[in-house]
Structure formats: structure tokens, C-alpha cells
C-alpha positions as CSV (number, residue, x, y, z in Angstrom):
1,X,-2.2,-36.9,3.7
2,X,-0.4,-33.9,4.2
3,X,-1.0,-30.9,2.0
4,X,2.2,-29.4,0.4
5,X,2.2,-25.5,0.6
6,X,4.1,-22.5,-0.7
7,X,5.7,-19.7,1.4
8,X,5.3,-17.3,-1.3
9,X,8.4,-14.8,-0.8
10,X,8.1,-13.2,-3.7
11,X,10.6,-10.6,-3.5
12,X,8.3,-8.9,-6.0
13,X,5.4,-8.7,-3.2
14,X,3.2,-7.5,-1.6
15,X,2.1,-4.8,1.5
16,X,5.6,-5.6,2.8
17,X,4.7,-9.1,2.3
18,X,7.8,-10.1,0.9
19,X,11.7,-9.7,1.4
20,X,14.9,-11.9,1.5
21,X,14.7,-14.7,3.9
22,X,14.1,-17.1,1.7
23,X,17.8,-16.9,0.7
24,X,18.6,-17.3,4.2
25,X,19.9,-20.4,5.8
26,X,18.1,-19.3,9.4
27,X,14.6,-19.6,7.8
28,X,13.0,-22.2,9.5
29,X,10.8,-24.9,8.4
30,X,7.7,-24.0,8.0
31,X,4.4,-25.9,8.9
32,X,1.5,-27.3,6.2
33,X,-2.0,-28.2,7.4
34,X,-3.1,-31.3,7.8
35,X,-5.3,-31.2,5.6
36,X,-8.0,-28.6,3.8
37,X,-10.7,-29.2,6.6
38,X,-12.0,-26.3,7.6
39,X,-10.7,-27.5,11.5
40,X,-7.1,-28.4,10.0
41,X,-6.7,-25.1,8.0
42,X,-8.0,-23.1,11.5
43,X,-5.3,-25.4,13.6
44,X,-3.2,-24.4,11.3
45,X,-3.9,-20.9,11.1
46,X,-3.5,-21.0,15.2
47,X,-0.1,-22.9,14.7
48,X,1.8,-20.3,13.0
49,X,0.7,-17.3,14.7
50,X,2.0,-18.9,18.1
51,X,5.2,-19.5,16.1
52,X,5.9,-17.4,13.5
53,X,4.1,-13.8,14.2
54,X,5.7,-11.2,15.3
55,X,4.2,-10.7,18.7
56,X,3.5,-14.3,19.3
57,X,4.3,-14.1,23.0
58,X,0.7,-11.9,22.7
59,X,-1.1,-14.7,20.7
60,X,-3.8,-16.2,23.1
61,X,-1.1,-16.1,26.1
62,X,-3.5,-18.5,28.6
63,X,-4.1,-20.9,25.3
64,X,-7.8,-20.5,25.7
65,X,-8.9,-20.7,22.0
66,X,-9.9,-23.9,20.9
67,X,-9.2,-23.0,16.9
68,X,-10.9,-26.2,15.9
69,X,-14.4,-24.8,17.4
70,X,-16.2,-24.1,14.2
71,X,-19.0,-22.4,16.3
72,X,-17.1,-19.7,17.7
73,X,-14.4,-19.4,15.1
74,X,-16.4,-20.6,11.7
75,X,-14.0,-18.8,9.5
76,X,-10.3,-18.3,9.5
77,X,-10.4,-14.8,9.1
78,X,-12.7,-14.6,12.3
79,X,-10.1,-17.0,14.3
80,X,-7.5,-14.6,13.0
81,X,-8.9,-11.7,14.3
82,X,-8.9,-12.9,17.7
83,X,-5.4,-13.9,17.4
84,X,-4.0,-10.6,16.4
85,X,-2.0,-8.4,18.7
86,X,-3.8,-4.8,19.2
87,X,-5.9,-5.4,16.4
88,X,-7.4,-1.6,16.1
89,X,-3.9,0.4,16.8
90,X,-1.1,-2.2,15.8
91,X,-1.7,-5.0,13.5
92,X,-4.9,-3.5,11.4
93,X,-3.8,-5.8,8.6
94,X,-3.3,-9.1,8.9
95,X,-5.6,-11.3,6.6
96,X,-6.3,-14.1,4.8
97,X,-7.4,-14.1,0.9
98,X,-7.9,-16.7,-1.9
99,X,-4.6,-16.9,-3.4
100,X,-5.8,-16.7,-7.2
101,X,-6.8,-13.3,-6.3
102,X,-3.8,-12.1,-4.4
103,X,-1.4,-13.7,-6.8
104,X,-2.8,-11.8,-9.9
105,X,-2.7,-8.5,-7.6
106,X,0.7,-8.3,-6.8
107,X,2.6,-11.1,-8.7
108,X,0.5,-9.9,-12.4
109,X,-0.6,-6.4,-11.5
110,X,-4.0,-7.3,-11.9
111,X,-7.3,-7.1,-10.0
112,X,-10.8,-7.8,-11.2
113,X,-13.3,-4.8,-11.0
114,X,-14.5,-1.3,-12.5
115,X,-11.0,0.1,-12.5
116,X,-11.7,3.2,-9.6
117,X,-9.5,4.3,-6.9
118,X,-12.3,5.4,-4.4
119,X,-11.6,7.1,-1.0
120,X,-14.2,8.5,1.4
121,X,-14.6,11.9,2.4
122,X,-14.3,12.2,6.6
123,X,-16.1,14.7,7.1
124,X,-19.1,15.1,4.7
125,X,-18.8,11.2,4.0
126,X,-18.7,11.8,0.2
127,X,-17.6,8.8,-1.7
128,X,-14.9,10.3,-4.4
129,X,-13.3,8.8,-7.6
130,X,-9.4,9.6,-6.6
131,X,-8.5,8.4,-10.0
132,X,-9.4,5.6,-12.6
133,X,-7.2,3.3,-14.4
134,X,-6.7,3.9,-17.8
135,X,-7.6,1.7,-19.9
136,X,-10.5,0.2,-17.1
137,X,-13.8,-0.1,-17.7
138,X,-14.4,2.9,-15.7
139,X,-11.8,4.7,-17.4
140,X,-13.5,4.0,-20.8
141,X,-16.9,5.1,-19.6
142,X,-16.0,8.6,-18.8
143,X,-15.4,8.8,-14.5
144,X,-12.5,10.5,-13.6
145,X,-11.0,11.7,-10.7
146,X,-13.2,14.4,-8.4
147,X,-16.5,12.6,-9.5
148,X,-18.8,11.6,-6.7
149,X,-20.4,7.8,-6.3
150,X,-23.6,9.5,-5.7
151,X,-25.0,5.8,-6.0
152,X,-24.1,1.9,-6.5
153,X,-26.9,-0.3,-8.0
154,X,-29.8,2.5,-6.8
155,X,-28.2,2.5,-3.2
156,X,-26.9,5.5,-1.5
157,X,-23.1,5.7,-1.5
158,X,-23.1,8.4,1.3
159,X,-22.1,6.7,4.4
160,X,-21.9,3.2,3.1
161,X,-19.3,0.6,4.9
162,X,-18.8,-2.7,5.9
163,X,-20.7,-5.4,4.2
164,X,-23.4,-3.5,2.7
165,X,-21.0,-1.5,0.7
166,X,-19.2,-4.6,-0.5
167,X,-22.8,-5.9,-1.4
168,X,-23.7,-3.0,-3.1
169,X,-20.8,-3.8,-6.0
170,X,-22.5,-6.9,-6.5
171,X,-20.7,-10.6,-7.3
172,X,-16.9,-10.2,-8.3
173,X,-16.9,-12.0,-11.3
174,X,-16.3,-10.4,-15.2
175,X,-19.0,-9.2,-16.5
176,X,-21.0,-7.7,-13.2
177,X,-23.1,-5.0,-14.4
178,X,-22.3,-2.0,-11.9
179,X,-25.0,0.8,-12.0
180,X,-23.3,3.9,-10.5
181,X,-24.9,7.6,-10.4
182,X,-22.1,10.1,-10.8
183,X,-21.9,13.5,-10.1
184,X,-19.5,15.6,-11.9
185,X,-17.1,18.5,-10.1
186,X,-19.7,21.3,-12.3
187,X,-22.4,19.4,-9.9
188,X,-24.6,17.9,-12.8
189,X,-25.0,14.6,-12.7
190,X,-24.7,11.1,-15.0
191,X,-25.7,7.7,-14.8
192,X,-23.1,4.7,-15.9
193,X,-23.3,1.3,-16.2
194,X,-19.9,-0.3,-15.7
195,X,-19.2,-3.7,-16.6
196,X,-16.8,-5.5,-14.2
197,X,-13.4,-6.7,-15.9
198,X,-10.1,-7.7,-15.3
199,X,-8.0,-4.1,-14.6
200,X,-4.0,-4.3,-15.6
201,X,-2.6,-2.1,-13.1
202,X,0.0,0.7,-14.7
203,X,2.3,1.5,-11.7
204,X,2.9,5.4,-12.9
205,X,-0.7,6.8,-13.4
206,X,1.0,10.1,-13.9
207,X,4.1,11.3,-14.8
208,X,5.1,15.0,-16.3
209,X,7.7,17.6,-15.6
210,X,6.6,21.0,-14.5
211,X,8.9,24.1,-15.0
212,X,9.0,26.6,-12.6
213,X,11.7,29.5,-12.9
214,X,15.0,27.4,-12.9
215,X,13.0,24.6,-10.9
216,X,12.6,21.4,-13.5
217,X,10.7,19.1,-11.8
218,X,10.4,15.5,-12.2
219,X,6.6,14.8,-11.2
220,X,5.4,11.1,-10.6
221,X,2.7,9.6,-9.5
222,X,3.2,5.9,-8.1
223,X,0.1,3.5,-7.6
224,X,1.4,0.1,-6.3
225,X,4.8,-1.3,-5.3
226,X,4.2,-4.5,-7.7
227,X,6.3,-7.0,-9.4
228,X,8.8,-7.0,-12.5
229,X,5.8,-4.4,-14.0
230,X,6.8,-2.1,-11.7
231,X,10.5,-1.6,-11.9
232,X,10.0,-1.5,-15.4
233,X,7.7,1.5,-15.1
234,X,9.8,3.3,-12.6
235,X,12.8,2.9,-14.9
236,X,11.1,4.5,-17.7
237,X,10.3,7.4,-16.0
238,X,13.5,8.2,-14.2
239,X,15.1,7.4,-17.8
240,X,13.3,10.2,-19.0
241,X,13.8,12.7,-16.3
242,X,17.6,12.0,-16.7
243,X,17.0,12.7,-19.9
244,X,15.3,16.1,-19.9
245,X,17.6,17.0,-17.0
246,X,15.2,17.4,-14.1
247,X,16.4,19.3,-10.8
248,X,13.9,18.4,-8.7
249,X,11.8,15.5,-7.8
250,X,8.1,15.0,-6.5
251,X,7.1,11.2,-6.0
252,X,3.3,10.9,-5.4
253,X,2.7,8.2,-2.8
254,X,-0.6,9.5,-1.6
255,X,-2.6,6.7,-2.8
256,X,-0.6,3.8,-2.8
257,X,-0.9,1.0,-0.2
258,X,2.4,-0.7,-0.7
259,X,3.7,-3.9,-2.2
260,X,7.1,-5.2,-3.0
261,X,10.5,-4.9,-1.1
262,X,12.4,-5.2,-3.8
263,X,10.4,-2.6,-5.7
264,X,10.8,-0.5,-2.9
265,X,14.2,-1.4,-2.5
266,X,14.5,-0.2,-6.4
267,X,12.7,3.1,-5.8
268,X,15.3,4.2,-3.2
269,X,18.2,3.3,-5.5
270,X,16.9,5.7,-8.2
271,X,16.7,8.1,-5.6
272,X,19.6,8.0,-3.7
273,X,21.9,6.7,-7.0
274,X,25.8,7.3,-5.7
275,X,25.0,9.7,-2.4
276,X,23.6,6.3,-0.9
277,X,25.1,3.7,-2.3
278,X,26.5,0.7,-0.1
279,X,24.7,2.1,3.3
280,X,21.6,0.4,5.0
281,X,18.5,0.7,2.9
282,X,16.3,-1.0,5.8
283,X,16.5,-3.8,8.1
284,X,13.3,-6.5,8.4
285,X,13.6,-7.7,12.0
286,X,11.6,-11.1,12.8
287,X,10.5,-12.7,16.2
288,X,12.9,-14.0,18.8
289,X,10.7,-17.1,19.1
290,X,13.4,-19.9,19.2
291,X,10.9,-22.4,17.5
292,X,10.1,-19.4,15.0
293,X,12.5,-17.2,13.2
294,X,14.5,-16.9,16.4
295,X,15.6,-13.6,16.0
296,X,16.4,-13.5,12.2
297,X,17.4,-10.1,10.7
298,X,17.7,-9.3,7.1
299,X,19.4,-6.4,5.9
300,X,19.2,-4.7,2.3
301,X,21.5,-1.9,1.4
302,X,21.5,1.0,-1.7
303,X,22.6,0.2,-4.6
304,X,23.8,2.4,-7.8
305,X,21.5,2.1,-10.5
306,X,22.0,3.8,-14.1
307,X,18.8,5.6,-14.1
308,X,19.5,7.5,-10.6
309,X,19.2,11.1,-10.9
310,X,21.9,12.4,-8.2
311,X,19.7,14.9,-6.7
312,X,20.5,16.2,-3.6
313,X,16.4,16.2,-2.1
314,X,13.3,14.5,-2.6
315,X,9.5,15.3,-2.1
316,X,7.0,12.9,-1.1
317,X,3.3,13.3,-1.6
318,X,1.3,11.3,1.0
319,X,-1.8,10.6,2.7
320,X,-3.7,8.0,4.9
321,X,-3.5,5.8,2.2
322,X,0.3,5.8,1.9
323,X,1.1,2.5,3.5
324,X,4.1,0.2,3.8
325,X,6.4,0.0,0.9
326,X,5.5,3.8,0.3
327,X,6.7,4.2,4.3
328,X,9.4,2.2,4.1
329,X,10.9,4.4,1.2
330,X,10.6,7.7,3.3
331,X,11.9,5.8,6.3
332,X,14.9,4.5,4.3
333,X,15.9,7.3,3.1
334,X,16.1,9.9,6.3
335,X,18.9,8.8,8.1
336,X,21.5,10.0,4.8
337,X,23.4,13.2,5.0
338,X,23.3,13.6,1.4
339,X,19.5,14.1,0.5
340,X,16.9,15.7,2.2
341,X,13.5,14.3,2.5
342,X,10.4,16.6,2.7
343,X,7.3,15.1,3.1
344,X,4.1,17.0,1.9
345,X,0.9,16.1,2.3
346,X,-1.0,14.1,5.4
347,X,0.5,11.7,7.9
348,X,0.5,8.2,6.6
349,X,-1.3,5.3,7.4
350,X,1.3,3.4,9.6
351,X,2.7,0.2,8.5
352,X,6.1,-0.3,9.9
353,X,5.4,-4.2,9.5
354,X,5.1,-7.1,6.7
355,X,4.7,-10.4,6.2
356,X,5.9,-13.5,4.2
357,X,2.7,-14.5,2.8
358,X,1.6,-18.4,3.7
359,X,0.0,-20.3,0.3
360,X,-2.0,-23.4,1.7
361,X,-5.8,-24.6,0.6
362,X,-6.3,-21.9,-1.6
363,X,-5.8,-19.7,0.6
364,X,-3.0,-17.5,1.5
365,X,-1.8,-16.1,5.2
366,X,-0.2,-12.6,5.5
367,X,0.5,-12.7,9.0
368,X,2.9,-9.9,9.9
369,X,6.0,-11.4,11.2
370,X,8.5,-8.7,10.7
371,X,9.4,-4.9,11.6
372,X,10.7,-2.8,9.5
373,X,13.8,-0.5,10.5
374,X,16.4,1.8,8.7
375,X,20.0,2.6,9.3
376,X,19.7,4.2,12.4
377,X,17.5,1.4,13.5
378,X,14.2,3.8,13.6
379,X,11.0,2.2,12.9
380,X,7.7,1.7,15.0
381,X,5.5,4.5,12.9
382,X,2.5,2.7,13.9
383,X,0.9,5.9,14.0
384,X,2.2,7.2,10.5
385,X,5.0,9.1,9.2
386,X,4.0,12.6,10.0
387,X,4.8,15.7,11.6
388,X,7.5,15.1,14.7
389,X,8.2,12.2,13.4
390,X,12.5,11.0,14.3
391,X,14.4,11.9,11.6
392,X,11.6,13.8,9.7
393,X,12.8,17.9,9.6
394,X,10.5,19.1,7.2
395,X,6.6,18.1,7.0
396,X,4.0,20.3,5.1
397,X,0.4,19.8,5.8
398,X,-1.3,20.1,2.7
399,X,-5.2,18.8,1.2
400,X,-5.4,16.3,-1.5
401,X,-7.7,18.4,-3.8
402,X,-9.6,16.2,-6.0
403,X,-10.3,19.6,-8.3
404,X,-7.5,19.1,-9.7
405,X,-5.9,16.5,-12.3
406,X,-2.7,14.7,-10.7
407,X,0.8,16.3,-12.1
408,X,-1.2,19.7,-12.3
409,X,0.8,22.4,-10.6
410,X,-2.4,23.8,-8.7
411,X,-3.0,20.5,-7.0
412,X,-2.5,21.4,-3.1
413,X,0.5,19.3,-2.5
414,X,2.2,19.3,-5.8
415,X,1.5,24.1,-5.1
416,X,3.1,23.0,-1.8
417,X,5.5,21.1,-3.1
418,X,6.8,24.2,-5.6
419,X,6.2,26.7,-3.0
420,X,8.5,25.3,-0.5
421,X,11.2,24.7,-3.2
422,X,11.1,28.9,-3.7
423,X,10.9,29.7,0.1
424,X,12.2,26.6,1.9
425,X,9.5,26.6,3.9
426,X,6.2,25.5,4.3
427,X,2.9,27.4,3.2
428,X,-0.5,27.1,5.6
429,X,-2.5,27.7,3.0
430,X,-2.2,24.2,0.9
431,X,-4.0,22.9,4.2
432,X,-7.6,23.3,4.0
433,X,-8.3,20.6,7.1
434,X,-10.3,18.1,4.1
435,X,-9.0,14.8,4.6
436,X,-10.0,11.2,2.6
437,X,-9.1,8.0,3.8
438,X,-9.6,4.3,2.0
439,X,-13.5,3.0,2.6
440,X,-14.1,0.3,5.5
441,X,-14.7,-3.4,3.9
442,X,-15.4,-6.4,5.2
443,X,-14.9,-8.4,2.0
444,X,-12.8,-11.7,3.9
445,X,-12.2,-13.9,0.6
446,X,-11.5,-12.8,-2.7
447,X,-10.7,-8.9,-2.6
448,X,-10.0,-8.3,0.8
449,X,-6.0,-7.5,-0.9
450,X,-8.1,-5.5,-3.8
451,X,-10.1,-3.1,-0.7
452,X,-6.8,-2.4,1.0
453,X,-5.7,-0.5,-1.4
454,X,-8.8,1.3,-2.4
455,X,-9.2,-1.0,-5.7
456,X,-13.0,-1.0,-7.0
């Protein structure tokens, strides 16, 4: 019996996981294991990378992987990984998760644990709160951003990766009891016990206008490129801006990890409004495999949307943990004559890729199998968007400084951000050579989508 599966394109998804092609005639067919055996799901794992990833000419090229070899491939996240192209430079994130999971993430907005946004310190390895989701457990208990995981359940955060930092959070089910010693920015210190629970995600953490001299400026920070919740978020804060007549515009990108097309697609129409309106918003290029997508291109273009605000130049906030969506906005944006983009912050995390996830057994597939391109055809940022980068004129270094509350106006980048809109140029000293970067997991099943993006 052949199990029926879902190519989940939600348009509303996920990491770049999702865009048009569903509405395409081109689409081909695509394959359903077997069955749920743990050799059929692997086969069928094996099956669509040689035909539907997007450098499945680089997919075991001598066919020497027996996928059906439990012993050397007993999961299909460890078959995966020996499947995927340049796994350390190019594709760092293809994955497979349970679907439950990743459909509440990005489809609902909602992901089960303490409610912190962690990121590790490089240098010192410090583990540091970045922010906590109102309303989250966390949240309630008191830990904000700048506080230090000193501890998790009596272990040593300091230096912690891989499995023993994903054991260390105990199970992921409601109602985990999380022990965490926290030490405050005034160095005293405080223990919590957190209680795991399901965490609605609000898209804008952090919104707030900031007036300086005859600068009024729009200030928002943007978590996750989600579904319908999203939009509706972003709408409500452009609304306003219109509203109180904002010249300027800072959109705060430095933590999120990406998400929806179309919520992408939406964030560039409320930027670019009329000046962009009917060109090339991006382009998602598939393989040339003619028993795959055989060269399918999709192309999305701006669109003028009520709540635009018809500026003339946008600042981005980024960091390491900008990803995807969050790129492909910047990207999308550069090649028009009628705003300039100015990028503040760190060089991204380099994403120029997405997938249309695969929904079989329980389990769902985000295999990349498109690039990501705008109008003058310029994509590849495997590296990150950063300084030098085609298309990019103005990049300013500047140090996430956890010091200070997000939409505060002596925050590093957001003081960068205003000091270049008085000079036009960029300051050194916003760049203090700190830099924080998302914690390395190996969670494989049920939050590998919520450790991506940093989600604890």
C-alpha cells in the first residue's frame, strides 16, 4: 500500500521552504514512499534528492549508498547528511523534522518550550538571553534580554553544544521543569525554574518610533517570517507608522531565521509601496533535472499595498542569525533606483536557497531545491550579505549589544543606524568586534526547526 503524502507549499512557510509552484502547471509529480518502513522512508529520502534537489547531479554521483542499509544509515537525517551537497559551506540546512512540530512553527506560530531566544557568545562562549517572548513562561518568570544561562538543570551552560546541550533542556513535552541559574547584566545572580509550554510566537517583538532632530523613525523589530499571523502583525505596524508620519525606517532582522515567501514577499511591498511596484521582487530558480523540475522558474514581483510608507531608504539590522526570508528581503530590494538599502549590523548567515517541504510518515523533508535571485539575477550569498557584497553600497559594522533593550536608541546598531542618517556615513565606533551566533544542536526529530532559529 502506498502511503499518500503532502507537498506542503504553504505559501505562508517556512526558511524559504515555500513559494508558488504549486500554482504551476510545470510542477512535477512528486514521489510517496512505499510505505513507513524505516528502509522505504530512507529509499525514499535517497529518491528525491537524486531528483528533485537542487544539486542533484552532486547526490552520490557513483550511486554507492545503499539507503536501505540501516547499519550505516539508521536514521534519515544521517542518510541525508551524506547526501547533501557541501554540507559545511553550501547546504548547512537541509533536514528532516516531525511534521506536528514543524507545522505548529511556521503554519500556527507556535513552538513548544521556555520562550528564550538564546545565542552564544564567540568569543567568551557565554550563553545570552537575546530576548524572551512575551507572554512565555520565561517571559513571566522574570529573564530578559542580556541575562546569562549561567546553568541548565545544575549543568554548566558555558561551552555546551551538540547533544549534551539539547539533553540538558530535558524532554520536550509541556510541563518540563527547566532549572536555569541566571545571571543578571548588574552581575548578581538568580535561580528559575521554568516550566516548558507551548510559546505563541508575536512576529514584532518590538516596535516604537524614535525622534531624532527632524529624523522620525519607524523602529521594528521582526522575529519570524510566519504565516497569516505575520502579515497581520506587519500591517499593524506599518499602519501606525503611516499614521504618526515616520521619515525613516529601521527593520530589525538580526535575529530572525526566515520563514515565508509570501510574508517576505509582503514585507518588501510595504517597503517599496509605488517606487517598486510591478518590477521583479525575486526569482526561485529550480534544478534542470529533466525527471525533476527541469528547469522551473518562478517569478514574484512588487506589489502596491495600502499600508506602504513611500520612503525613499531603508535600514536593516542584521546578524549571523539573519537567514533566508530576512536575506531575501535585502536582496530583493537592491537592484531599485528608488530606495536605498543600508545594512547595519553583521554579515548574515547565508541562505540564498529554500525548499518545498515533503510531508510523508510523520515526517517532513526540507530538501533545498531552489535558488533564490532578484531582478538583476544576483543571488549565491552563500557566505552572507555583508560588506562587498553586488549591489550592497552601504554596510556598517556594528555589535549587537545585549545592554541594551531592543528599539532603545543606544543599542549599537539602532546608534549606528541614527548616526549614519545625520552624517551619511558610517561610525567605527558601533563595532566593538563582539559577535553572537545561534548555539550548535543536534536535536534530529522534534525541534530541529525550533533550534534553527534559536527557539528555547
Amino acid at each position: 500500500m502506498r502511503i499518500i503524502h503532502t507537498l506542503l507549499v504553504f505559501l505562508m512557510l517556512t526558511l524559504l521552504h515555500a513559494c508558488s509552484s504549486s500554482n504551476n502547471n510545470n510542477t512535477p509529480s512528486l514521489p510517496a514512499p512505499n510505505s513507513c518502513s524505516d528502509e522505504d522512508y530512507n529509499q525514499y529520502v535517497y529518491d528525491t534528492m537524486k531528483r528533485y534537489y537542487f544539486w542533484y547531479d552532486m547526490v552520490d554521483p557513483n550511486n554507492n549508498i545503499n539507503p536501505r542499509d540501516l547499519t550505516s544509515y539508521p536514521t534519515p537525517n544521517a542518510l541525508l547528511e551524506q547526501l547533501k551537497y557541501l554540507p559545511n559551506t553550501q547546504d548547512r540546512f537541509s533536514h528532516i523534522s516531525d511534521s506536528a512540530t514543524f507545522n505548529q512553527l511556521y503554519a500556527d506560530g507556535v513552538f513548544l518550550g521556555t520562550g528564550l531566544r538564546i545565542l552564544t557568545d564567540v568569543l567568551s562562549a557565554d550563553v545570552m538571553v537575546a530576548f524572551a517572548f512575551e507572554g512565555s513562561p520565561a517571559y513571566t518568570a522574570g529573564i530578559r534580554r542580556g541575562d546569562q544561562i549561567v546553568s541548565i538543570n545544575g549543568i554548566s551552560a558555558n561551552g555546551l553544544s551538540g547533544q549534551d546541550w539539547d539533553n540538558a533542556w530535558g524532554a520536550d513535552e509541556v510541563g518540563t521543569s527547566v532549572a536555569l541559574l541566571i545571571q543578571h547584566p548588574d552581575t548578581t545572580q538568580q535561580s528559575y525554574t521554568v516550566t516548558k509550554d507551548f510559546v505563541s510566537i508575536h512576529s514584532t517583538q518590538q516596535s516604537n518610533i524614535i525622534t531624532n532632530g527632524s529624523h522620525k523613525i519607524g523602529y521594528l523589530h521582526f522575529t519570524n517570517f510566519l504565516g497569516s499571523n505575520s502579515v497581520t502583525d506587519l500591517n499593524t505596524e506599518f499602519s501606525n507608522f503611516k499614521t504618526n508620519q515616520v521619515n525613516e525606517l529601521i527593520v530589525d532582522l538580526r535575529y530572525n531565521g526566515g520563514g515565508s515567501v509570501t510574508t517576505a514577499h509582503h514585507l518588501g511591498n510595504l517597503i517599496g509601496g509605488d517606487a517598486t511596484a510591478g518590477s521583479v521582487f525575486t526569482r526561485l530558480v529550480y534544478n534542470d533535472n529533466p525527471l525533476g523540475y527541469n528547469g522551473l522558474s518562478n517569478t514574484l514581483h512588487f506589489q502596491s499595498v495600502t499600508e506602504s510608507l513611500g520612503l525613499s531608504r531603508v535600514f536593516f539590522i542584521t546578524s549571523g542569525a539573519s537567514c533566508s526570508a530576512s536575506e531575501l528581503v535585502i536582496n530583493a530590494l537592491l537592484p531599485s533606483n528608488n530606495i536605498d538599502v543600508i545594512v547595519i549590523g553583521s554579515t548574515s548567515c547565508g541562505k540564498p536557497a529554500g525548499s518545498n517541504p515533503l510531508n510523508a510518515c510523520g515526517k517532513t523533508l526540507s530538501a533545498l531545491n531552489f535558488e533564490i535571485r532578484n531582478a538583476d539575477n544576483e543571488g549565491g550569498y552563500y557566505n552572507g550579505i555583508g560588506p562587498g557584497f553586488t549591489g550592497l553600497q552601504n554596510f556598517c559594522e556594528a555589535t549587537d549589544n545585549l545592554n541594551y533593550s531592543l528599539g532603545d536608541s543606544q543599542e549599537n546598531s539602532i546608534a549606528s543606524a541614527i548616526d549614519y542618517m545625520q552624517k551619511g556615513a558610517c561610525n567605527v565606533a558601533y563595532n566593538k568586534h563582539i559577535r553572537y551566533r545561534n548555539l550548535s544542536t543536534t536535536k534530529q526529530n522534534t525541534s530541529v526547526d525550533h533550534a534553527m532559529h534559536g527557539l528555547y
